[in-house]
C-alpha positions as CSV (number, residue, x, y, z in Angstrom):
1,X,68.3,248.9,183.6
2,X,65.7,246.5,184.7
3,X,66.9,242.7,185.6
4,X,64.1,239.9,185.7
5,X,64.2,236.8,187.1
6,X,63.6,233.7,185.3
7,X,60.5,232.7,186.9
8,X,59.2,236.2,186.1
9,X,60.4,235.6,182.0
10,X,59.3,232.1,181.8
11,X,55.7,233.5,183.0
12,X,55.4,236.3,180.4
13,X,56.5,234.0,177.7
14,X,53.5,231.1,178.6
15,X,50.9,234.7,178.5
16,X,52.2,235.3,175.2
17,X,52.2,231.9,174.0
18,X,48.8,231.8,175.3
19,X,47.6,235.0,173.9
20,X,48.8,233.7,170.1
21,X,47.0,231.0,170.6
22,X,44.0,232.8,171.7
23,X,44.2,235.5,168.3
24,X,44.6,232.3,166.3
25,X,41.4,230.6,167.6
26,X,39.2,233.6,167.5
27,X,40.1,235.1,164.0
28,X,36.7,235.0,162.1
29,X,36.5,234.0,158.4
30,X,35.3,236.9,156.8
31,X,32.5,234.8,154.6
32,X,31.7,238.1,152.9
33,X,34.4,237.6,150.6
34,X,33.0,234.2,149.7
35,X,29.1,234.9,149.8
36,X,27.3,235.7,146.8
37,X,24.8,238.4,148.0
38,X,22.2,239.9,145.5
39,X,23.6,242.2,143.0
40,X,21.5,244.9,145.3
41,X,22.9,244.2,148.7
42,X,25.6,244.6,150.8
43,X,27.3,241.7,152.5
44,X,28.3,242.5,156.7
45,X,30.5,239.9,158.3
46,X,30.1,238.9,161.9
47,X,31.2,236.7,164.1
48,X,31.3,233.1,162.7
49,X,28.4,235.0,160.4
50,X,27.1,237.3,157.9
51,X,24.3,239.0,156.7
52,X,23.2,240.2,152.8
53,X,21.2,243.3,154.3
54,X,19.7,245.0,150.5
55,X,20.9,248.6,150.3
56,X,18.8,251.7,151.4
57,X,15.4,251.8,148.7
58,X,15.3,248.4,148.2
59,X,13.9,245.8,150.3
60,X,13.8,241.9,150.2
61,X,16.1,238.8,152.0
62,X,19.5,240.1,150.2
63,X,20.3,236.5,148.8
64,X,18.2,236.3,146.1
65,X,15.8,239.3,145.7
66,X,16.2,243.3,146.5
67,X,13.2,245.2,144.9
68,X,13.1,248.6,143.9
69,X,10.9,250.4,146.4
70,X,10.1,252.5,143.8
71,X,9.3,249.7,141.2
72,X,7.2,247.6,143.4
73,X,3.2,248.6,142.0
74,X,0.6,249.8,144.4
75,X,-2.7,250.6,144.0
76,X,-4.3,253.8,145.4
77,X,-7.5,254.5,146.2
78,X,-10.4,256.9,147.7
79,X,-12.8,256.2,149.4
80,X,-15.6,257.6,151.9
81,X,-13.1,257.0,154.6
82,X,-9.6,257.7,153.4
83,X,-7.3,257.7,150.8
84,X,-5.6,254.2,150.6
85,X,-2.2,252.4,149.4
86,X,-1.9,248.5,148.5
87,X,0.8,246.9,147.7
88,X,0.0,244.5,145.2
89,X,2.8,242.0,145.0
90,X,2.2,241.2,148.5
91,X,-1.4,239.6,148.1
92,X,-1.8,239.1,152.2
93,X,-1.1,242.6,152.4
94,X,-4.3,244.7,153.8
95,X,-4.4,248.4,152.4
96,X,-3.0,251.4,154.6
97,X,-4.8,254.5,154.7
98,X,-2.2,257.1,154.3
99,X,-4.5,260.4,154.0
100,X,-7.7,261.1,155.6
101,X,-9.2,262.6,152.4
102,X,-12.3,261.2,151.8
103,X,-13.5,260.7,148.1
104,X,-10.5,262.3,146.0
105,X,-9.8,262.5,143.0
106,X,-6.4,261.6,142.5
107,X,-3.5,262.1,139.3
108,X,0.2,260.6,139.2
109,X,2.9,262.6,138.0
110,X,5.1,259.9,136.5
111,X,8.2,262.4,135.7
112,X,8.2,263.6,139.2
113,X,7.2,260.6,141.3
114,X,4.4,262.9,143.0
115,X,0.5,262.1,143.5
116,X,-1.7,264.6,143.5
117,X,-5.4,264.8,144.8
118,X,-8.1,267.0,144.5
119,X,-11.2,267.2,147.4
120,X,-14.6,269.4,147.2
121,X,-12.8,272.3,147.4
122,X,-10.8,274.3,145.0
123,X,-7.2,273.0,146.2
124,X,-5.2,270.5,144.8
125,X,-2.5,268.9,147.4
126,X,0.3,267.5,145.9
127,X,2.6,264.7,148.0
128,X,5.7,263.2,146.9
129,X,6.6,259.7,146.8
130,X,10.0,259.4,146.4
131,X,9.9,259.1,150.4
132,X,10.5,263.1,151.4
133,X,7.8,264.9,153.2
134,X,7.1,267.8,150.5
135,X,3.9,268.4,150.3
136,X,2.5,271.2,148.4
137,X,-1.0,272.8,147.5
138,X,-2.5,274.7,144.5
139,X,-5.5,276.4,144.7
140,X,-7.5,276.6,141.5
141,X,-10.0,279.8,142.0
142,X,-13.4,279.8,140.9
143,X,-13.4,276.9,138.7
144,X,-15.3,273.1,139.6
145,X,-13.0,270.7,139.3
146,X,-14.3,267.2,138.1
147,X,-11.3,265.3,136.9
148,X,-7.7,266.2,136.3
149,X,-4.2,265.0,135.2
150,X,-0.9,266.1,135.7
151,X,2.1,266.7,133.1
152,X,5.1,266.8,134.9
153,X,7.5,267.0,132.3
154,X,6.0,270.5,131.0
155,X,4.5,271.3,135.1
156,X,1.1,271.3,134.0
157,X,-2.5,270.1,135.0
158,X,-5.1,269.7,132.9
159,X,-8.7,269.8,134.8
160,X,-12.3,269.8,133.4
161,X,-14.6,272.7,134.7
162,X,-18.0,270.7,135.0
163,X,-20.3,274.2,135.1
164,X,-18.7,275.3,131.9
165,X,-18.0,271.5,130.4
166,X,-14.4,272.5,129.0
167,X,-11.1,271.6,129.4
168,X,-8.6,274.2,130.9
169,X,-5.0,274.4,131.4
170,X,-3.3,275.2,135.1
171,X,0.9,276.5,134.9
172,X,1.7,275.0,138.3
173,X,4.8,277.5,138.1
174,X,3.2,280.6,136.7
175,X,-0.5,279.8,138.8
176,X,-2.2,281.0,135.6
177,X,-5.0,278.9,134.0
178,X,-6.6,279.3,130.4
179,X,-9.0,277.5,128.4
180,X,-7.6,274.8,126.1
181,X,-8.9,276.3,122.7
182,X,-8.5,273.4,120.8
183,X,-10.3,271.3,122.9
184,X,-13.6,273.7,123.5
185,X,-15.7,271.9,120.9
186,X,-15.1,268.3,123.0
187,X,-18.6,267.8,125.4
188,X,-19.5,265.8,127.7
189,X,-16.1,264.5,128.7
190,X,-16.0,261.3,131.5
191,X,-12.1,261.4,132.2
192,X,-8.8,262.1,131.2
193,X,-5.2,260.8,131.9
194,X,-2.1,262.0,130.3
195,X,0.2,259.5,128.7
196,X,3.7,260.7,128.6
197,X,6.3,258.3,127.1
198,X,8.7,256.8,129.7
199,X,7.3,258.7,132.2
């Protein structure tokens, strides 16, 4: 048995009189359960604070607007220098050369979220842009490519040989091409996209 003396007792009681006082003083109002952040967001509570931080793929103040990454539009481009990206709903923006392949030809794979491209030789590269690093190239043997577009839904491209002026069909799974048939009457052909519906 341990026996304390009063001046001891009356000295632990003011430390924990003290220390209540100090929890009641310093417990923060979590203003997260008050806040309105975007619908997008996620609210963090600090200190006598918070912040609406937008969630992972979407970017923007957190109050009011969180965009898509995905949804915001950019324009891409080739040139003599590069292969470039602009993002068009921010007008002060200046474009960022994100591949160093110089006049390409270039097809988007709306299913799949991938771009391809095409340079003077016979391979196609194919990046995704769904933010992961797989890349991937075709090679298309023996044929001049002029122009190209992709279906992703069926994994297809569809590319015009300029020497022979038809269109022909590449199985990006199998690697076999062939001649679109019903297509070798059509001549002197500029450029082609697919359109595939909500894709």
């Amino acid at each position: 048995m341990i026996l304390l003396k009063g001046d001891f007792v009356r000295s632990i009681d003011k430390l924990q009189h003290r220390s209540r006082i100090n929890l009641a003083v310093s417990k923060d109002i979590d203003e997260c359960e008050e806040v309105k952040c975007h619908a997008s967001a996620t609210c963090v509570n600090n200190p006598g604070s918070f912040v609406c931080n937008c969630n992972p793929g979407f970017i923007g103040d957190g109050v009011s607007r969180c965009s898509d990454n995905c949804q915001i539009p950019y324009l891409l481009f080739s040139t003599s220098s590069g292969t470039f990206f602009y993002n068009t709903e921010e007008s002060t923006s200046s474009p960022f050369m994100f591949n160093n392949r110089a006049n390409a030809l270039m097809s988007f794979d709306g299913m799949n979220k991938r771009l391809y491209f095409h340079t003077a030789n016979d391979k196609i590269t194919s990046y995704n842009l769904d933010g992961s690093d797989l890349i991937f190239e075709i090679t298309i043997v023996n044929h001049n490519v002029e122009f190209f577009s992709v279906d992703g839904r069926n994994n297809l491209i569809y590319y015009h040989d300029s020497l022979q002026d038809r269109i022909f069909v590449y199985n990006i799974t199998s690697g076999q091409s062939a001649s679109v048939g019903a297509l070798s009457g059509v001549s002197g052909m500029k450029d082609m996209e697919m359109d595939i519906p909500n894709g």
